[in-house]
Backbone as a printed PyTorch tensor [residue, N CA C, xyz], in Angstrom:
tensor([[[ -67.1540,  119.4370,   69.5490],
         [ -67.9990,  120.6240,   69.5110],
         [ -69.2390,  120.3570,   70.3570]],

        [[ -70.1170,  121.0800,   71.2030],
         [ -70.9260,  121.1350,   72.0090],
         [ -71.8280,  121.5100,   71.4300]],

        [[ -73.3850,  121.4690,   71.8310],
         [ -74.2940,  122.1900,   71.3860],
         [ -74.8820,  122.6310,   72.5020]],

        [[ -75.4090,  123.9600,   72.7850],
         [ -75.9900,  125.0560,   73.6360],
         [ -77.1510,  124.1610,   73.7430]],

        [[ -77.5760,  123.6320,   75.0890],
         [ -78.9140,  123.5090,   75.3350],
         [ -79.9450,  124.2350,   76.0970]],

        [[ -81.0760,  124.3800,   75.5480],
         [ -81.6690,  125.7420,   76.6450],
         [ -82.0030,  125.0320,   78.0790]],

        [[ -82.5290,  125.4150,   78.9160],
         [ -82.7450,  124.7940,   80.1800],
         [ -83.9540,  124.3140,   80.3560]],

        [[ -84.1740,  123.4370,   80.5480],
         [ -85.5840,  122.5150,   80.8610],
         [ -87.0190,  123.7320,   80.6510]],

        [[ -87.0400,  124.8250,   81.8850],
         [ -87.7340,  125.6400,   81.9150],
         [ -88.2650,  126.4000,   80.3500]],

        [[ -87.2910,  126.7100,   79.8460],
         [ -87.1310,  127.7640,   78.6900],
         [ -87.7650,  126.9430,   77.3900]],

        [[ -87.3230,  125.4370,   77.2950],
         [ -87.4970,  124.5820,   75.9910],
         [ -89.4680,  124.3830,   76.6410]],

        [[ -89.9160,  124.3630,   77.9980],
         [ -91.2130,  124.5400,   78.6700],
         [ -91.9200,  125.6380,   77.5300]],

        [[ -91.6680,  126.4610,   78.1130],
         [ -91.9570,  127.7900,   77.6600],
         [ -92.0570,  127.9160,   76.0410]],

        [[ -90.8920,  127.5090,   75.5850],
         [ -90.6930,  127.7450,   74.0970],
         [ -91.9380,  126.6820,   73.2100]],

        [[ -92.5030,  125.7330,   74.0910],
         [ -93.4660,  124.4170,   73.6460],
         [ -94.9770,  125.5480,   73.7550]],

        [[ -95.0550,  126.4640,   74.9900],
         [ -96.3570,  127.0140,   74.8250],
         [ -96.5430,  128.1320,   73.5600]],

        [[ -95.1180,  128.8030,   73.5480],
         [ -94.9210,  129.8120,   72.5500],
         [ -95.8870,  129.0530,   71.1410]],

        [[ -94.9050,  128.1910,   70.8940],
         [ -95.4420,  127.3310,   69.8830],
         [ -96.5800,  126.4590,   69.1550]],

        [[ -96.9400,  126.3290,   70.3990],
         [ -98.0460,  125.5420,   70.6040],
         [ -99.3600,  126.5020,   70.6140]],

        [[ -99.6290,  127.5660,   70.8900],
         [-100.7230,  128.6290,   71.2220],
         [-100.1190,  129.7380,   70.3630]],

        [[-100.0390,  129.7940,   69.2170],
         [ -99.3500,  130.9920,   68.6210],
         [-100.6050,  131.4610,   68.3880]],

        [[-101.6450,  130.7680,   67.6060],
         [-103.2360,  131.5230,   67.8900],
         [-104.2610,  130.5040,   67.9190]],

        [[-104.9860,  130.7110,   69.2920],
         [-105.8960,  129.2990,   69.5510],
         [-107.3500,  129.9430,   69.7540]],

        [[-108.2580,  129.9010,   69.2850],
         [-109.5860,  130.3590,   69.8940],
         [-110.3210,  130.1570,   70.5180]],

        [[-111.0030,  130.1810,   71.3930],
         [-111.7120,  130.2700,   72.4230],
         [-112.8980,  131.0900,   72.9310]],

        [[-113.8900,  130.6370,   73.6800],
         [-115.1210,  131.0860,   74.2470],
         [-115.5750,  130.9530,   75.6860]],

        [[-116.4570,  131.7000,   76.3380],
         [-116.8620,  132.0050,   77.1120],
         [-118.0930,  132.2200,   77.7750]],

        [[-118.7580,  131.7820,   78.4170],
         [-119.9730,  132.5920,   78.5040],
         [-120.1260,  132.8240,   80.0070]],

        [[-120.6690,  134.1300,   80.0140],
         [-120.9320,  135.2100,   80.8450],
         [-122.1870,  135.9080,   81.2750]],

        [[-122.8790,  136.1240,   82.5910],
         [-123.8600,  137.2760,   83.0110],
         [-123.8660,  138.2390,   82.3090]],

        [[-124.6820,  138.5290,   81.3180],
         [-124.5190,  139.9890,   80.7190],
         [-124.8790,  141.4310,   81.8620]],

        [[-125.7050,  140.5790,   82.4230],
         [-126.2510,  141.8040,   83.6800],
         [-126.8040,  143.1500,   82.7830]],

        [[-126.4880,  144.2350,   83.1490],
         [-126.9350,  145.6890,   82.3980],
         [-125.7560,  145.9990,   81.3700]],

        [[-125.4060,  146.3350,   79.9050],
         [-124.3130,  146.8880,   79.4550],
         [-123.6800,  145.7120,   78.5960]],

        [[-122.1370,  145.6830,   78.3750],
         [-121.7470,  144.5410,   78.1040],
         [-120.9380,  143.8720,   78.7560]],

        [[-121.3560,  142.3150,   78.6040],
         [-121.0940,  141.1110,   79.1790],
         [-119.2370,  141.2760,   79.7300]],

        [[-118.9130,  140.7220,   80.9390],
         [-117.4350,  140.7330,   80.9400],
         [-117.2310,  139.3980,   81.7170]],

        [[-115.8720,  138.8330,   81.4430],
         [-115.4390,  138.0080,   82.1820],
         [-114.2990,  138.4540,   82.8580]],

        [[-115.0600,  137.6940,   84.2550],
         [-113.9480,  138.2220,   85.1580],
         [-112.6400,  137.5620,   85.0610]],

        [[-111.5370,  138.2820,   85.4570],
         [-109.7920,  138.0410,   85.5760],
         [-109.6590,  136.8430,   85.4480]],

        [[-110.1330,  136.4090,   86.7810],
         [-109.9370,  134.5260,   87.2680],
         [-110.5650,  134.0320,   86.1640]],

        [[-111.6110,  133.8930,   85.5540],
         [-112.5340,  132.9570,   85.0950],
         [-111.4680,  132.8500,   83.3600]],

        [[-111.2830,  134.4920,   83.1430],
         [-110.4070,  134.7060,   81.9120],
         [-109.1390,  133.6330,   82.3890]],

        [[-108.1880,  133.7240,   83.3930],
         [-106.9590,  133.0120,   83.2340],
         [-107.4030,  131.4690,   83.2750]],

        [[-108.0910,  131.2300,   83.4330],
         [-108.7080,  129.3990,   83.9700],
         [-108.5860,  129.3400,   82.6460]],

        [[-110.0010,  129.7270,   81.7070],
         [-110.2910,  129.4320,   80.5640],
         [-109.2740,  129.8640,   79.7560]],

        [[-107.9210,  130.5090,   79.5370],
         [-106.6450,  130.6430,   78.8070],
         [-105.8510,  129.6830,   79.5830]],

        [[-105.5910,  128.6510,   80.6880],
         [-105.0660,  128.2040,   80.8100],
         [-105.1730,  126.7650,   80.8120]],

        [[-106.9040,  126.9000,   80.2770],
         [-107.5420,  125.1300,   80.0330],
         [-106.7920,  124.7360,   78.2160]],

        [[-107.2270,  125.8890,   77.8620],
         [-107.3510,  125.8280,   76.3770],
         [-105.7250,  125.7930,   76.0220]],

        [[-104.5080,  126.5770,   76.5720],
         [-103.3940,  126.6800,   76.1090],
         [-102.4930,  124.9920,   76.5690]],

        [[-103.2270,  124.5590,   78.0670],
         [-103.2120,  123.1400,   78.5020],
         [-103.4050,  122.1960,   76.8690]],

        [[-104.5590,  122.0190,   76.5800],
         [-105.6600,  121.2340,   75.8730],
         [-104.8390,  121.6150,   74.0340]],

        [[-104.2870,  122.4410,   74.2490],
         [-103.5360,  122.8440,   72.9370],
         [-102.3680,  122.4240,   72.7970]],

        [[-101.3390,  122.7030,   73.6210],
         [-100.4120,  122.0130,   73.7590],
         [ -99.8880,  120.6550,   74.1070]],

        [[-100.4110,  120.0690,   74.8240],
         [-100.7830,  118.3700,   75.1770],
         [ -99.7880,  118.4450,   76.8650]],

        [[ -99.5180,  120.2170,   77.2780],
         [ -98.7780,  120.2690,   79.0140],
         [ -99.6570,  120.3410,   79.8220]],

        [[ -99.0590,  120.0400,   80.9570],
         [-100.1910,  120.2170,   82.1310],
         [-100.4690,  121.7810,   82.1410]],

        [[-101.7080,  121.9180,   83.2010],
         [-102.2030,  123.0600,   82.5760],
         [-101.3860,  124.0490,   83.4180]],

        [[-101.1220,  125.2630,   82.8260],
         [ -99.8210,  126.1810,   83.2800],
         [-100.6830,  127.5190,   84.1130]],

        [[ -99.6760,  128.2320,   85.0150],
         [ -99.7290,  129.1700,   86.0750],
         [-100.5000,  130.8200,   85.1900]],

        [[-101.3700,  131.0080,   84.7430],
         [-101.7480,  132.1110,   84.8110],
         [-102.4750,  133.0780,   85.3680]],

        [[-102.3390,  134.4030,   84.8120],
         [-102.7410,  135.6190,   85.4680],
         [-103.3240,  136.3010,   84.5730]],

        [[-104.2060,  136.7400,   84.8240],
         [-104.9190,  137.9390,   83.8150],
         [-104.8990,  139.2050,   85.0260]],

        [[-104.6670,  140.5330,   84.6650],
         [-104.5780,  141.6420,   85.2680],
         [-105.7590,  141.9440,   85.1780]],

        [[-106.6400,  141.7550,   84.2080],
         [-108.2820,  142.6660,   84.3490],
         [-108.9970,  141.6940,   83.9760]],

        [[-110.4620,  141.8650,   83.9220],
         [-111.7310,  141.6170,   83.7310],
         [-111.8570,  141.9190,   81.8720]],

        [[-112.0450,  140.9360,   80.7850],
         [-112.3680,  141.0080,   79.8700],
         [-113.5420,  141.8140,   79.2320]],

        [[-114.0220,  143.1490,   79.0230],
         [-115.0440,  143.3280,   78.5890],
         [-115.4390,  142.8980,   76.9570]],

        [[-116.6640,  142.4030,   76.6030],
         [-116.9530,  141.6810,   75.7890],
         [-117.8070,  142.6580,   74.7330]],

        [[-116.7670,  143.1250,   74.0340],
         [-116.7740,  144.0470,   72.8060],
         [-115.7100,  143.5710,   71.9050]],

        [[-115.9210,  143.3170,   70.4610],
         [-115.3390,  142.9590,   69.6650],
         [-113.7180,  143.8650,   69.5110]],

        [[-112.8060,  143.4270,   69.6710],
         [-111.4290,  144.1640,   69.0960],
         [-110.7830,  144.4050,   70.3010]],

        [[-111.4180,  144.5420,   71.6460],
         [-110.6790,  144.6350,   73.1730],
         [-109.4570,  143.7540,   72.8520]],

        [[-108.6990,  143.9630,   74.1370],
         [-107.5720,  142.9370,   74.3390],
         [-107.1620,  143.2940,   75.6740]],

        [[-106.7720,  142.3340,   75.6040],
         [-106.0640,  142.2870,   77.3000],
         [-104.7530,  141.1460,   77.5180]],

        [[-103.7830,  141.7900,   77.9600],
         [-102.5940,  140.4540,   78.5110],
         [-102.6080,  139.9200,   79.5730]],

        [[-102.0670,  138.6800,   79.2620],
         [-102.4050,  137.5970,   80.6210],
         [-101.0100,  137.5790,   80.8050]],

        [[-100.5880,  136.4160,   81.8570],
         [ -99.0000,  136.3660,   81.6750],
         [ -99.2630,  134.7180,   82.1090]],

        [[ -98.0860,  134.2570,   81.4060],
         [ -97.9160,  132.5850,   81.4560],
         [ -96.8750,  132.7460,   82.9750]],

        [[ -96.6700,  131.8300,   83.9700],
         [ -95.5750,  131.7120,   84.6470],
         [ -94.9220,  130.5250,   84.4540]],

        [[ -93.6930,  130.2800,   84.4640],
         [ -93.1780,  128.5020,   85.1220],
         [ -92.9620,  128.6000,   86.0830]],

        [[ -92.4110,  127.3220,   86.5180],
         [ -91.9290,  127.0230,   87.7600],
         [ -90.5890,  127.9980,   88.2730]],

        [[ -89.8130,  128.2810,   87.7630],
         [ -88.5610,  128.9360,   87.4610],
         [ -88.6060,  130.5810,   87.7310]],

        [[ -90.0110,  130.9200,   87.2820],
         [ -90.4190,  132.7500,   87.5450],
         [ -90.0170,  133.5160,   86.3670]],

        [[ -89.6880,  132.3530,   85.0440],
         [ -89.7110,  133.2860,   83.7440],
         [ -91.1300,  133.2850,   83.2870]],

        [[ -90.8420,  134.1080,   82.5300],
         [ -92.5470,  134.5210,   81.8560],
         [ -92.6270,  134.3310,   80.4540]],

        [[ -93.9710,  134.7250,   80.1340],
         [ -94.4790,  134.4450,   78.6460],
         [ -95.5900,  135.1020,   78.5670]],

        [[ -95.8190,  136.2540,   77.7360],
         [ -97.1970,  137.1330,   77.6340],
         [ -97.9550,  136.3780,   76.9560]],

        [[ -99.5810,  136.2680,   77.0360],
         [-100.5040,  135.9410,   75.9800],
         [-101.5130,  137.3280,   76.1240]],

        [[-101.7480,  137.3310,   75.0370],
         [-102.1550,  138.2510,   74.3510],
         [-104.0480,  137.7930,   73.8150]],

        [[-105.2590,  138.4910,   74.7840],
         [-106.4780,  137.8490,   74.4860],
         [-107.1490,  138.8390,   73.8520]],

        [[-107.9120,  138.5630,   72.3740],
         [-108.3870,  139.7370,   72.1670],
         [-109.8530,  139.1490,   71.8200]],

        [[-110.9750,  139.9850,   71.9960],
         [-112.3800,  139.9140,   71.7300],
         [-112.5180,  139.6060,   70.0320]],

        [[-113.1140,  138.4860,   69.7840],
         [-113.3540,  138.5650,   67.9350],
         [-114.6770,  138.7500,   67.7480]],

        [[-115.4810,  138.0250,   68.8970],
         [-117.1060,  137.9260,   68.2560],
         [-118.0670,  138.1860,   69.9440]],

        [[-119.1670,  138.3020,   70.1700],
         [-120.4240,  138.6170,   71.0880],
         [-121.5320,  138.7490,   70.7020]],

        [[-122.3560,  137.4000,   71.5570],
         [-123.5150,  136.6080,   71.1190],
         [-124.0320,  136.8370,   72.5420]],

        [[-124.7590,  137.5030,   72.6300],
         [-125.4060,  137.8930,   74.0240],
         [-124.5500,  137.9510,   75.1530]],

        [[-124.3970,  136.8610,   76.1670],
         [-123.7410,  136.8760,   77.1750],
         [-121.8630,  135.7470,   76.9740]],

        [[-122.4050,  135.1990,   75.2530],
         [-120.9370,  134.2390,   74.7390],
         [-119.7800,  135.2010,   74.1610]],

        [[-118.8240,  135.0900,   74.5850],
         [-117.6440,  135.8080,   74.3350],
         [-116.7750,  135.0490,   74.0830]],

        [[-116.1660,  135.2300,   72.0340],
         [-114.9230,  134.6890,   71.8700],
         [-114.0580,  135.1540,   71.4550]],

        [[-113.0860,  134.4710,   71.6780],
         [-111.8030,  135.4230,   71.9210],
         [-110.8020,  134.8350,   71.4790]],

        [[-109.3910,  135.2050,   70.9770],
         [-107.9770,  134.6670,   70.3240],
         [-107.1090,  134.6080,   71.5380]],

        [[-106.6050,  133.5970,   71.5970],
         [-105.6700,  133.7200,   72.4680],
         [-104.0890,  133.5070,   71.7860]],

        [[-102.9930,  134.8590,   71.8290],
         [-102.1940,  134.5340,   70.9260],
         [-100.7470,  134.6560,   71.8390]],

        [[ -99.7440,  133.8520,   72.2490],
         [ -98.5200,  133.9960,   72.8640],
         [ -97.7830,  134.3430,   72.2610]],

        [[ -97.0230,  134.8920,   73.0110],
         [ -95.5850,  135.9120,   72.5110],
         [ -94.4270,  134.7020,   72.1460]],

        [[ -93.6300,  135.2800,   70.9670],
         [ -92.4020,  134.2980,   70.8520],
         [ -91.5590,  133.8340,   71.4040]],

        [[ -91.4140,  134.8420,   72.7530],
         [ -90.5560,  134.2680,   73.4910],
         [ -90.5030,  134.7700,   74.5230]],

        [[ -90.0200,  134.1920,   75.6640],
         [ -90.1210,  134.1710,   76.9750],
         [ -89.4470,  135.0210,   77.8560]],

        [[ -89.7520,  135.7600,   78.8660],
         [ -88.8370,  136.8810,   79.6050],
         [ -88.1040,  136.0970,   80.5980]],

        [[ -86.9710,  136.2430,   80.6970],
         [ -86.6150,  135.5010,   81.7800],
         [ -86.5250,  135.5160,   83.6330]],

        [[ -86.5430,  134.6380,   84.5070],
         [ -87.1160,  134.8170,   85.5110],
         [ -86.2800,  136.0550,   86.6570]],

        [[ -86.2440,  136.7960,   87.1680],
         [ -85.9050,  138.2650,   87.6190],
         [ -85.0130,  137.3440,   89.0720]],

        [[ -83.8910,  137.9620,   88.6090],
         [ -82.7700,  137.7800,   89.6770],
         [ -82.7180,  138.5650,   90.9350]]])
């Protein structure tokens, strides 16, 4: 009898799932006029130090689509990549804002989309 093994990539993936199911995290930011935001880049660095530093992997390929504004209950999705071009959503949402400090949950999806043929 055999046992199904997933593929290097996927058992990758399935370690961040696991590993970052909910990790918290902070920020700090220019408040400038209004409220404080972090930009895209600065958001995927700092979700990809912390999901690194959580899991004990090197630190992994992300993307954030927008600029975090720093109001309690926001959210915004990032996307994990591998090497391979499957994916993994994380999911960042605003919990707390202390002038220009913004923290935030960072929570990954269970499981991974696979990479587009």
């Amino acid at each position: 009898m055999t046992t199904p093994r997933l593929p290097a990539v996927a058992r990758s993936l399935a370690t961040w799932a696991v590993g970052a199911l909910l990790v918290g995290c902070s920020a700090s930011v220019g408040a400038g006029d209004g409220e404080p935001k972090l930009s895209s880049g600065k958001l995927a660095d700092t979700v990809a130090e912390k999901l690194a530093a959580t899991t004990g992997q090197p630190k992994p390929d992300v993307a954030c689509p927008e600029d975090l504004t720093g109001k309690v209950g926001t959210t915004t999705r990032c996307t994990l990549t591998a090497d391979d071009g499957s994916t993994l959503g994380v999911t960042v949402k605003v919990t707390s804002v202390d002038g220009d400090r913004i923290d935030f949950d960072i929570k990954a999806d269970e499981t991974a989309s696979p990479a587009p043929r």
